[in-house]
C-alpha positions as CSV (number, residue, x, y, z in Angstrom):
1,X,79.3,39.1,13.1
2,X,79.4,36.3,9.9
3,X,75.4,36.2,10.5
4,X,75.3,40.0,10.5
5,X,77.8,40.5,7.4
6,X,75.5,37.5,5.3
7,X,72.4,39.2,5.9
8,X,73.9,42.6,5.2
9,X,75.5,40.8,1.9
10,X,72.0,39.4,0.8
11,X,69.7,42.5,1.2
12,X,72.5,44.7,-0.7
13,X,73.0,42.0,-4.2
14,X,71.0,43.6,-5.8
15,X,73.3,46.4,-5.8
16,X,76.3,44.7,-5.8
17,X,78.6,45.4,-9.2
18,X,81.3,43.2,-10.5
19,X,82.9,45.6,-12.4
20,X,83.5,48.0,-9.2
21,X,84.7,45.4,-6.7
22,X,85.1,41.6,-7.1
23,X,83.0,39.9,-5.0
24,X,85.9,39.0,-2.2
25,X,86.4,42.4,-1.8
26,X,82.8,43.5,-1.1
27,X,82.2,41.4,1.4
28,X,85.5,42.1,3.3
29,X,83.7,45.4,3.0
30,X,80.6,44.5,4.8
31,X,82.4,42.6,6.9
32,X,84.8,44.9,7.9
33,X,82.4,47.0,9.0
34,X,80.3,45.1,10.8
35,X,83.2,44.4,13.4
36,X,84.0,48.1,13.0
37,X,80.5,48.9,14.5
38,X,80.7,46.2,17.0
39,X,84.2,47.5,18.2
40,X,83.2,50.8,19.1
41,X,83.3,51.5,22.6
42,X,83.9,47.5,23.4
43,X,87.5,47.2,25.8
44,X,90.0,44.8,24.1
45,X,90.1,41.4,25.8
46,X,93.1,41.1,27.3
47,X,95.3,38.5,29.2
48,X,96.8,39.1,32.5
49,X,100.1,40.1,31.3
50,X,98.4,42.9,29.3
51,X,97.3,44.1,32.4
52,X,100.7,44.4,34.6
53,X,103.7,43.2,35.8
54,X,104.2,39.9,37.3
55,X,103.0,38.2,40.7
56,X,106.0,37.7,42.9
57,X,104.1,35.2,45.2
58,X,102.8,31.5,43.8
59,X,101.3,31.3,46.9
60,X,98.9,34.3,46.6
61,X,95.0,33.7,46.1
62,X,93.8,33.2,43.3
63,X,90.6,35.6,42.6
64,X,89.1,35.6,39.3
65,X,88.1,39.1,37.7
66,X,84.8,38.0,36.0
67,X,84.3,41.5,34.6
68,X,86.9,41.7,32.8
69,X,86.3,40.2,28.8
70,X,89.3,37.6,29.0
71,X,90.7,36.7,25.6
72,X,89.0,33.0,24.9
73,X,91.2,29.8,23.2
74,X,89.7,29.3,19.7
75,X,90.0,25.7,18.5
76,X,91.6,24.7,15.1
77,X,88.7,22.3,14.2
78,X,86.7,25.2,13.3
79,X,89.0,26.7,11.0
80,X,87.1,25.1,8.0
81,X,89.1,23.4,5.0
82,X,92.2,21.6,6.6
83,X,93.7,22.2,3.5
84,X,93.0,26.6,4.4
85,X,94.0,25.8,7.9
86,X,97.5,25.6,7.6
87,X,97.7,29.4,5.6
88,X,95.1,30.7,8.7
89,X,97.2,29.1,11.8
90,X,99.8,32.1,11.9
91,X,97.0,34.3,12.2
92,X,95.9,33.2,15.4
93,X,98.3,32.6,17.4
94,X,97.6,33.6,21.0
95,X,100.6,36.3,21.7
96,X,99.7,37.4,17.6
97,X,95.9,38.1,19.0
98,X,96.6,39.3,22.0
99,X,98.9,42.0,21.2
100,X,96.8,42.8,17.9
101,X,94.1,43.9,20.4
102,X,96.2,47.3,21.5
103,X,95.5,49.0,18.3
104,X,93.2,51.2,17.3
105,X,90.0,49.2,15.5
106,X,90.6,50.7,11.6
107,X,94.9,50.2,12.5
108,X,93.9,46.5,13.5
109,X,91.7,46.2,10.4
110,X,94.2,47.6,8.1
111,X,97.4,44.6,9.2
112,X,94.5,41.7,9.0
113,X,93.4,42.4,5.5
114,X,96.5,43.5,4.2
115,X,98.5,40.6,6.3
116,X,96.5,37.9,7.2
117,X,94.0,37.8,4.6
118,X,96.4,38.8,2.0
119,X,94.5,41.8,0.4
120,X,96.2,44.4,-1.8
121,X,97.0,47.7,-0.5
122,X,94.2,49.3,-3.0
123,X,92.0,46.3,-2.0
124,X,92.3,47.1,1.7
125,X,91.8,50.7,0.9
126,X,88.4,50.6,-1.0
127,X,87.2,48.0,2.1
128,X,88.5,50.3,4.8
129,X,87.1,53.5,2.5
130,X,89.9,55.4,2.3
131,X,93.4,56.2,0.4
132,X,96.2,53.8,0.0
133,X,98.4,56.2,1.3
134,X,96.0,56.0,4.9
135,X,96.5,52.6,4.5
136,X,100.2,52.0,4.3
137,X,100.1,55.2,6.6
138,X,98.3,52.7,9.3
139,X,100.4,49.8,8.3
140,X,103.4,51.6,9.1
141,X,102.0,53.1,12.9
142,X,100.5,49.2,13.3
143,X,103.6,47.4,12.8
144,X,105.7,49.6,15.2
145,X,103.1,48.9,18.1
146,X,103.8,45.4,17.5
147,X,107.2,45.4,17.6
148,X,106.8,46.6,21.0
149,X,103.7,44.3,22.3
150,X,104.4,40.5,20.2
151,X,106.5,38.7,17.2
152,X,106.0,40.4,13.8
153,X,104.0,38.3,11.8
154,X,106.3,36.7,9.2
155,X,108.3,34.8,12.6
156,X,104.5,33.6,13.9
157,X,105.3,30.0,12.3
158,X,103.8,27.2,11.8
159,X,104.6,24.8,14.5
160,X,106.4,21.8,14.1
161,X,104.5,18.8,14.7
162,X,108.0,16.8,15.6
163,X,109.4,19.0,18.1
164,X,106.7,20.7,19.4
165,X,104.6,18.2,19.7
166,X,107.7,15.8,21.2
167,X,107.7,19.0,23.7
168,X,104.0,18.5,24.7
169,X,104.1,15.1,25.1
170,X,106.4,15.2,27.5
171,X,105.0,17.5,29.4
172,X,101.6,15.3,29.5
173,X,103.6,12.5,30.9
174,X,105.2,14.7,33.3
175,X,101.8,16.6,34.4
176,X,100.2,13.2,35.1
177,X,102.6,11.8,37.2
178,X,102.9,14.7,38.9
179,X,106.8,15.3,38.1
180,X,107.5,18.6,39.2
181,X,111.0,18.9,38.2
182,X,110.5,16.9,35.2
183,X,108.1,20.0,34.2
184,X,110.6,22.3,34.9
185,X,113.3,20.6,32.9
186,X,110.9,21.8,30.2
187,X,110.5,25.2,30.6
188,X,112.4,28.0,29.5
189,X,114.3,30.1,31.7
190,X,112.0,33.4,31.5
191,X,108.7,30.9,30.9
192,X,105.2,33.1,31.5
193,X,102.2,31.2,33.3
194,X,98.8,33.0,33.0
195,X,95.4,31.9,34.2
196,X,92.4,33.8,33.2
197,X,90.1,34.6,34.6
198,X,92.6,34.9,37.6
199,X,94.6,38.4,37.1
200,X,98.0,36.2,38.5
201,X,100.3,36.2,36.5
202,X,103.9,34.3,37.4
203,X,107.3,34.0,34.9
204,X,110.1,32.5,35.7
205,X,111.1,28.6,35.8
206,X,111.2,28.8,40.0
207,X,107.6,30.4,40.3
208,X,106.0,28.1,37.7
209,X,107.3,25.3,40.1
210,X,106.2,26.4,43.4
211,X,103.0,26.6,41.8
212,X,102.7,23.6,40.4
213,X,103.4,22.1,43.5
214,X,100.8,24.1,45.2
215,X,98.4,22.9,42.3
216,X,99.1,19.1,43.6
217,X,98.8,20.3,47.0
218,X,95.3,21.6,46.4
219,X,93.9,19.1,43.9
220,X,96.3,15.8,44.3
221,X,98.3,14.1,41.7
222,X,95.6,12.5,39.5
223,X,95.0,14.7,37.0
224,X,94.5,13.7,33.6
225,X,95.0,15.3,30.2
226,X,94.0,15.2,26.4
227,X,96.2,17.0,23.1
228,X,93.4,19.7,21.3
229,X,94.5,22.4,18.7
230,X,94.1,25.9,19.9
231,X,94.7,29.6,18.3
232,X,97.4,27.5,15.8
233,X,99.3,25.5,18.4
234,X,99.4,23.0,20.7
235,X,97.4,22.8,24.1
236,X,96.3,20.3,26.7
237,X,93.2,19.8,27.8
238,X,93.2,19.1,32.1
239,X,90.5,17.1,34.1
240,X,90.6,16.6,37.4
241,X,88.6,13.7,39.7
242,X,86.3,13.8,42.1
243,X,87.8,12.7,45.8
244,X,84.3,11.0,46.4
245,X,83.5,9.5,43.0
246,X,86.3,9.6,41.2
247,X,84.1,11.1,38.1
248,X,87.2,13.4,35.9
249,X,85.8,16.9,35.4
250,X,86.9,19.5,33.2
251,X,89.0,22.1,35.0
252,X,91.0,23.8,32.3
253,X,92.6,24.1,29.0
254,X,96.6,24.9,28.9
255,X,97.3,26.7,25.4
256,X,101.4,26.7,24.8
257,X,103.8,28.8,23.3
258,X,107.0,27.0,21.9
259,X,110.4,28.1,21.1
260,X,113.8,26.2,20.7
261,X,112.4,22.7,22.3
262,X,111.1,24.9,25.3
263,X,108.1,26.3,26.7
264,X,107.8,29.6,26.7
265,X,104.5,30.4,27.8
266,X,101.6,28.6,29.1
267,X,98.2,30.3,29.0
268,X,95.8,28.1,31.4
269,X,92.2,29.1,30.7
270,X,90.4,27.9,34.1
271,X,87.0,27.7,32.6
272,X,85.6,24.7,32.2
273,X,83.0,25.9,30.3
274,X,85.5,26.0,27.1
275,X,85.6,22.5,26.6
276,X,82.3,22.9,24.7
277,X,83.9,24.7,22.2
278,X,86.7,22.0,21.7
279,X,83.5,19.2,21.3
280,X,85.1,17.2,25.0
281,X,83.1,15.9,27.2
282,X,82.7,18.3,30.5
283,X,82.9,14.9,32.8
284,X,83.8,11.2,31.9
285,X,84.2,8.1,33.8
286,X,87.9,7.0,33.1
287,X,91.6,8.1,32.0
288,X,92.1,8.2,28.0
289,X,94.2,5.0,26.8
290,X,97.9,5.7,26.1
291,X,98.7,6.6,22.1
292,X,97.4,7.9,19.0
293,X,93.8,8.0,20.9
294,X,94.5,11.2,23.4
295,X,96.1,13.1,20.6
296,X,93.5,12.9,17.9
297,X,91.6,15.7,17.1
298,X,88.3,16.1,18.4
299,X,85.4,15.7,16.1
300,X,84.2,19.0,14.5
301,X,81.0,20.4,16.2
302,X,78.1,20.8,14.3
């Protein structure tokens, strides 16, 4: 879509006219309706607790749905500017996304221009091609769908890296050594545990234990894990070894939600094929070193 609204961009300058539109505003424009015109007819991509209630059974199998266009972890380090990254992080928070994908296409367009991207309401009505009064008219209808679906906006905050990131930690330690209840002890009470591409979906402090156990069970204690950035928060990156070699391979990438020194939600993408996107390796030989190491950021990919 950025390739599609650049090329758009530079076969229309010649046409382009300062004194109509600045140039942020015209290629919100274009840009606005290039993913307009992709969006037609596309589904949203949900996560499993878009898609009903929760599993009453840790034990039950767990079946991927790989036709269904799962919502996808996007890493920080591609947010550009660190300096920008900070203003964008609210943005994309994974219950934010996730919910914003209910609306209606020009009702989603209408809250990121005029609330993410911080465009006036006449700026957002010449992009969108219509009256001010449609767009506060959309606003308004927008804004009461996600009341009902996700956080408004303004409470999406920035996470703290002292207490959430104390909150991670400890979970880390805990997920290595295998600590069951020492997990728990960090969950909160009503605490949601998806895994896409697997339609199971578990809350509750009980159920995310019995599974975890079931997870050693299945896959033994060894596990190893590194800190990335994802959608504006914290998340874990898991390996797991080989029983034979001993090689750690990628196995999946836990994205959290965290509220009052708890976790509230842990979205566990098993797709190994997302650790490209984070720039980690999709094997490797040996266990991180203790420290600053496992929680730097990865390096930007090219």
């Amino acid at each position: 879509m950025v390739q599609e609204t650049l090329l758009r961009a530079w076969r229309a300058a010649d046409r382009y006219d300062p004194r109509r539109a600045s140039l942020r505003t015209w290629l919100h424009r274009i840009a606005t309706n290039v993913c307009l015109t992709a969006l037609e007819g596309r589904s949203r991509r949900p996560l499993p607790s878009g898609l009903g209630p929760a599993g009453d059974d840790p034990q039950a199998p767990l079946t991927p749905s790989t036709d269904i266009p799962w919502l996808q972890p996007f890493p920080d380090a591609r947010l550009g500017d660190p300096a920008d990254a900070v203003a964008q992080r609210a943005g994309l928070r994974l219950a934010f996304v996730a919910a914003l994908q209910t609306l209606p296409a020009r009702q989603r367009a209408a809250l990121v221009l005029r609330e993410v991207l911080q465009l006036s309401a006449a700026e957002v009505a010449e992009t969108l091609d219509t009256t001010v009064a449609s767009v506060n008219s959309s606003l308004q209808r927008a804004r009461a769908a996600l009341r009902v679906a996700a956080p408004a906006l303004d409470t999406v905050r920035e996470p703290s890296d002292a207490g959430e990131r104390a909150v991670v930690e400890r979970y880390l330690t805990a997920f290595e050594a295998a600590d069951v209840p020492g997990l728990t002890r960090l969950l909160a009470d009503d605490v949601a545990l998806e895994m896409p591409p697997v339609p199971l979906w578990l809350a509750g402090r009980a159920h995310y234990a019995r599974f975890m156990e079931r997870v050693y069970a299945m896959r033994g204690p060894d596990w190893h894990l590194r800190h990335v950035r994802a959608n504006g928060g914290h998340a874990l990156a898991a390996y797991v070894p080989d029983p034979l070699t001993g090689v750690l391979h990628a196995h999946s990438l836990q994205v959290f939600e965290i509220a009052d020194g708890l976790i509230r939600r842990n979205v566990t993408f098993a797709d190994p094929a997302l650790f490209d996107l984070f720039a980690l390796p999709a094997t490797t030989t040996g266990p991180w070193p203790p420290g600053p190491v496992r929680w730097s950021r990865p390096a930007r990919p090219a």
